[in-house]
C-alpha positions as CSV (number, residue, x, y, z in Angstrom):
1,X,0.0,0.0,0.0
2,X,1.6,3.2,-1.4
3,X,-0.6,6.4,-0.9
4,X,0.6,9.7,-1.5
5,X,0.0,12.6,0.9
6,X,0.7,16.3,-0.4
7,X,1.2,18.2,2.7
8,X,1.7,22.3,2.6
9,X,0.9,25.1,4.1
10,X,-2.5,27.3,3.0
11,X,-2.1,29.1,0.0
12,X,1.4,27.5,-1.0
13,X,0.1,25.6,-4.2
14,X,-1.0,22.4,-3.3
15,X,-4.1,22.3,-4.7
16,X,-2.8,22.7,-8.7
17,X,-0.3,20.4,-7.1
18,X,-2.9,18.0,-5.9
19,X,-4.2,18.3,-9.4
20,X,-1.3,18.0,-11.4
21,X,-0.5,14.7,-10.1
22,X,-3.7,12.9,-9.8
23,X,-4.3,14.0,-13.9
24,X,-0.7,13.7,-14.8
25,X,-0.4,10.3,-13.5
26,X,-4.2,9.2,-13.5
27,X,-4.3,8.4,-9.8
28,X,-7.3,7.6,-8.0
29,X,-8.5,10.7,-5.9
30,X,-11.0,11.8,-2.9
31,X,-13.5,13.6,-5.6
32,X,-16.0,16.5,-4.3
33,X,-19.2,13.7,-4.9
34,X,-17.4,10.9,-2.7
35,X,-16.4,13.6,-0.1
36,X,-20.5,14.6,0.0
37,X,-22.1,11.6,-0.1
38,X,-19.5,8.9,1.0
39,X,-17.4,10.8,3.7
40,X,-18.2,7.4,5.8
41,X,-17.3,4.6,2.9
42,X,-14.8,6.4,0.6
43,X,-14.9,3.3,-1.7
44,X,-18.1,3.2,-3.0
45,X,-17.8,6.5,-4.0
46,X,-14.2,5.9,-5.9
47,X,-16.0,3.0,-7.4
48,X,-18.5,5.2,-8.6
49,X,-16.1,7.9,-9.6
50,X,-13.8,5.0,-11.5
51,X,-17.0,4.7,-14.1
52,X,-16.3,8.1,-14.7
53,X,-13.5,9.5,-17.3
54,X,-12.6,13.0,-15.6
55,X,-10.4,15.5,-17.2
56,X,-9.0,17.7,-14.3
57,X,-8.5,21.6,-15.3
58,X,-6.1,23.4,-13.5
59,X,-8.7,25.2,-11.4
60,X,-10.1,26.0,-8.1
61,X,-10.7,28.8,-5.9
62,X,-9.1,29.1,-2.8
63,X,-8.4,25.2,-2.7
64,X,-11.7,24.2,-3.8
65,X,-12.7,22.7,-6.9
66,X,-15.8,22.9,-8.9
67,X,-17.7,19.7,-10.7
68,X,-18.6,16.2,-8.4
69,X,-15.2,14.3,-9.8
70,X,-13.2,17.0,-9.2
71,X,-10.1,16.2,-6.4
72,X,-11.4,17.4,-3.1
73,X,-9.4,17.7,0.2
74,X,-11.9,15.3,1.5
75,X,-12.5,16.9,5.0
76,X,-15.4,15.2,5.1
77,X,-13.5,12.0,4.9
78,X,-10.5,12.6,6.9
79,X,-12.7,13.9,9.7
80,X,-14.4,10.7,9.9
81,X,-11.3,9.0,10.4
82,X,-9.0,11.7,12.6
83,X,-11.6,14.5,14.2
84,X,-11.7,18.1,13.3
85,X,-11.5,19.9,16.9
86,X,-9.2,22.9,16.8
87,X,-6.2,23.4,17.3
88,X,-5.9,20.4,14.9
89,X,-2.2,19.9,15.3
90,X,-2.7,19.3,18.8
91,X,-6.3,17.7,18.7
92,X,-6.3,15.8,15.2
93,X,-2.8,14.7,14.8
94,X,-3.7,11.3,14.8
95,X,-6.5,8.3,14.2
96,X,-9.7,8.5,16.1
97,X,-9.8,5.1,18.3
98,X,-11.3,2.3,16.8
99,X,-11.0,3.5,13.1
100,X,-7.4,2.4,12.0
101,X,-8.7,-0.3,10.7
102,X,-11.3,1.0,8.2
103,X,-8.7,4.0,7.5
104,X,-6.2,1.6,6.3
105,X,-8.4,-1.1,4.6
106,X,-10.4,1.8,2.4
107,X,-6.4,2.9,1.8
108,X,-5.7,-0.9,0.5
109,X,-8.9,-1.4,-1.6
110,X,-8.7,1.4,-3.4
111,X,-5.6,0.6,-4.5
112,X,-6.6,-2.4,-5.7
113,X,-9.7,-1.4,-7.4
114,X,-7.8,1.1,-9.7
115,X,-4.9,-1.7,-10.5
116,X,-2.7,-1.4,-7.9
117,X,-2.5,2.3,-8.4
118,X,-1.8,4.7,-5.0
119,X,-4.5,6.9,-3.7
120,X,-3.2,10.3,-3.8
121,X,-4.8,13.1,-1.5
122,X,-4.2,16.4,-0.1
123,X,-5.6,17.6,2.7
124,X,-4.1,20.4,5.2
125,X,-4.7,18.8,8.6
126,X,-2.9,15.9,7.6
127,X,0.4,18.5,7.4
128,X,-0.2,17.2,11.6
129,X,-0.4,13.9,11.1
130,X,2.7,12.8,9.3
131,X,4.2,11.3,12.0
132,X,1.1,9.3,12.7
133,X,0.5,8.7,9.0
134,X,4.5,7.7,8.1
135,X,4.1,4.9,11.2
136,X,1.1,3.3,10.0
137,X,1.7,3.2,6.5
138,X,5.8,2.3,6.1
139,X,5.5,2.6,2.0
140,X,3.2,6.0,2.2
141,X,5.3,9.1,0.4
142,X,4.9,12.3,0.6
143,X,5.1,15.7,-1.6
144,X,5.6,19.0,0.5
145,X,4.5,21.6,-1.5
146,X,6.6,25.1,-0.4
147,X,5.7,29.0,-2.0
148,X,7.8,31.9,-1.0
149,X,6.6,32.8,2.9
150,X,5.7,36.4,1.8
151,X,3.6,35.6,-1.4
152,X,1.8,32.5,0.6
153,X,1.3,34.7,3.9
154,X,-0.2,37.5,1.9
155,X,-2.3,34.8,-0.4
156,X,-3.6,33.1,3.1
157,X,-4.6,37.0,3.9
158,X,-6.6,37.1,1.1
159,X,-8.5,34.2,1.3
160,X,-9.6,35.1,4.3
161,X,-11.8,38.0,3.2
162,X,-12.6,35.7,0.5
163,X,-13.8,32.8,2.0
164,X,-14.5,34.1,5.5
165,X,-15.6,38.0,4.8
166,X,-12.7,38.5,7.7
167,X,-9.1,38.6,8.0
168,X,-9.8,37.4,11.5
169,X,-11.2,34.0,11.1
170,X,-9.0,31.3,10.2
171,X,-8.9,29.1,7.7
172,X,-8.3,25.6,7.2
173,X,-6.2,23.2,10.1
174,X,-4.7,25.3,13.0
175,X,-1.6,25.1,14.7
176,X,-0.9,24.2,18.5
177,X,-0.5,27.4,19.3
178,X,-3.8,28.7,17.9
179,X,-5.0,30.9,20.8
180,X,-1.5,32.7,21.4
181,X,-1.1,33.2,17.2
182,X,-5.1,35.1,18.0
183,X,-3.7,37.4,19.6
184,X,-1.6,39.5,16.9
185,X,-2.5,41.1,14.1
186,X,-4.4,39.2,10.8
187,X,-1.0,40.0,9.2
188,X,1.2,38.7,11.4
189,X,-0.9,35.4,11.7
190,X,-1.2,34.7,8.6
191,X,3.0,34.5,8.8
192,X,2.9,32.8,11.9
193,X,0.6,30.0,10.7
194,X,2.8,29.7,7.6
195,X,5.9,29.4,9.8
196,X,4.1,26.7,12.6
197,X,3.2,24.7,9.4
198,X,6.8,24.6,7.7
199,X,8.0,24.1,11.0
200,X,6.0,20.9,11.8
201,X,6.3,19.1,8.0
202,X,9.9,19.7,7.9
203,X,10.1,18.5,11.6
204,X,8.4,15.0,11.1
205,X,9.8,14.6,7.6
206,X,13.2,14.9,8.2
207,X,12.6,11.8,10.5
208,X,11.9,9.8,7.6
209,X,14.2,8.2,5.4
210,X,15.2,10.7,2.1
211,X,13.2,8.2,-0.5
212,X,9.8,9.1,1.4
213,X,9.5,12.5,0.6
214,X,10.2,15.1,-1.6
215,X,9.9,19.5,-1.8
216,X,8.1,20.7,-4.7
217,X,8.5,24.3,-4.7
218,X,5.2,26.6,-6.3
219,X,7.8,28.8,-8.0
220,X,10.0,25.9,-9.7
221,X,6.5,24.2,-11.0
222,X,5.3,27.3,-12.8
223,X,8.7,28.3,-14.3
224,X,9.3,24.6,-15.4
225,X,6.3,22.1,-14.8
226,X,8.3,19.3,-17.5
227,X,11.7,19.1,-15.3
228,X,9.2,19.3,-12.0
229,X,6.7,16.4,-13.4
230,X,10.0,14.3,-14.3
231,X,11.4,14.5,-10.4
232,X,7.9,13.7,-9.2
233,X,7.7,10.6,-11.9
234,X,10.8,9.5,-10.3
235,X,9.9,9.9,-7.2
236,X,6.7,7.9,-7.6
237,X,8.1,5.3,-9.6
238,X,5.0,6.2,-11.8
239,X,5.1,6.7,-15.7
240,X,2.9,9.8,-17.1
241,X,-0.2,8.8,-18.5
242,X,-0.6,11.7,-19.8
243,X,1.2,14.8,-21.5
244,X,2.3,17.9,-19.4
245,X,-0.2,19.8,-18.3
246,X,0.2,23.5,-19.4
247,X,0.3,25.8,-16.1
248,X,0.7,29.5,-15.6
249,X,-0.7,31.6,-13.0
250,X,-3.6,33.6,-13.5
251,X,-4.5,37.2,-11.9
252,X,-7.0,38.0,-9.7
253,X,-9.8,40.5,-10.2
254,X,-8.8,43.1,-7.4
255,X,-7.7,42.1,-4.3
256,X,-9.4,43.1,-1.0
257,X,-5.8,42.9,1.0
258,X,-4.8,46.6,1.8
259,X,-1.7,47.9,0.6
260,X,-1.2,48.5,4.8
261,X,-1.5,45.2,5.6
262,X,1.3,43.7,2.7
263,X,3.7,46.3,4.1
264,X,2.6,44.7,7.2
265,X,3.6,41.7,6.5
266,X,6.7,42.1,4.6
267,X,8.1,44.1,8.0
268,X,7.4,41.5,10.2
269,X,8.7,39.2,7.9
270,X,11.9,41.3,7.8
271,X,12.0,41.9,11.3
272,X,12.4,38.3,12.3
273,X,15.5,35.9,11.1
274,X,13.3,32.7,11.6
275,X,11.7,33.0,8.6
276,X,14.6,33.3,6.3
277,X,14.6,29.6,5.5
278,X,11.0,29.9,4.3
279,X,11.8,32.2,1.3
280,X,12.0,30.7,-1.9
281,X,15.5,29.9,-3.2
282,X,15.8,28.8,-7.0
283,X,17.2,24.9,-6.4
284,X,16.6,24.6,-2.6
């Protein structure tokens, strides 16, 4: 049993990530229809999903996709199996009691009902579980998808008054150290959160042994997706099933994040030597 989890921090580009690889590769996925209806029995709904021919487009809005078989982050489905209490790292980190066994079984027989081909997901909260998720599973890899800490901590900014209407309310899986991180300013959590979950991947991951996981950094993929798609191949072991995918970022229609609050941002970023390590470096 070989699944693939793609771990990253909000806004860092997992989702086209995500995306890239379960098309690229044509790898069963968690789709939006088996994350409605079959959140309890994933199976049944990849079953129903494998009578289905997708194409995936290189699309979603703030990490959600649009159309039933489109790749979801299946929160419906992981929250079955680990919880959703806040703060996740320190409440959902690993399986609920008594459901290891289904968790890993569904894992198995999907891989065997799409030809012994590995169920890839991506979901944020499991960015908390890798150590749990490393131990049960000896053969399960894992992609960390990395973006530049100023362009993701502004992007997490703006998907809050996106998603949420506020640049208060968080978004996604939350790290240990929630209610302290509450108490600064939306631009300086949005940093923070980046920071807690680099901090935690790159913690449990550098436990593991160097053929288990990989960095896939948001800025290499767009400049070059071919040489990116041929480490990943390697990686995986896996041989494209389909040609590269063209990729190229697309602009926004305004942006509700103040002009204040990037300055805000890139001085606290500035400010604080702990976060060199999470700017992007061409090769790193």
């Amino acid at each position: 049993m070989t699944p693939i989890f793609i771990l990253g921090a909000p806004r860092t580009g997992s989702t086209v990530l995500y995306q890239i690889v379960a098309g690229h590769f044509e790898l069963p996925y968690i789709s939006n229809f088996t994350n409605q209806y079959f959140s309890k029995n994933p199976l049944l709904g990849l079953a129903v999903q494998r009578l289905f021919r997708t194409n995936i487009p290189l699309e979603s809005t703030y990490g959600k996709t649009r159309g039933k078989f489109q790749p979801s982050e299946g929160s419906a489905v992981f929250t079955n199996w680990f919880g959703g209490n806040h703060p996740s790292q320190k409440y959902s980190y690993e399986i609920i009691k008594g459901k290891e066994k289904h968790f890993l079984q569904t894992l198995l027989n999907i891989q065997k009902l799409y030809g012994h081909r590995p169920l890839v997901t991506k979901n944020a909260w499991n960015c908390f579980r890798v150590s749990y998720l490393a131990q049960a599973i000896p053969e399960a890899k894992f992609i960390w998808a990395r973006r530049d800490i100023s362009r993701a901590a502004k992007s997490d900014l703006e998907s809050r008054y996106r998603t949420k209407n506020s640049p208060s309310i968080w978004n996604s899986a939350t790290p240990a150290n929630l209610k302290e991180l509450l108490a600064l300013q939306p631009s300086q959590q949005v940093v923070e959160n980046q920071y807690e979950f680099s901090k935690a991947i790159s913690s449990e991951l550098s436990k593991l042994a160097a053929s288990r996981s990989m960095q896939i950094w948001y800025e290499d993929l767009i400049a070059d997706t071919s040489l990116e798609l041929r480490r990943i191949s390697q990686f995986l072991s896996l041989t494209p099933d389909k040609k590269c995918p063209s990729l190229s970022t697309t602009a926004t229609s305004g942006t509700r994040t103040s002009h204040q609050e990037a300055k805000e941002i890139y001085s606290y970023l500035q400010a604080n030597p702990k976060f060199d390590w999470l700017h992007y470096q061409r090769g790193a």
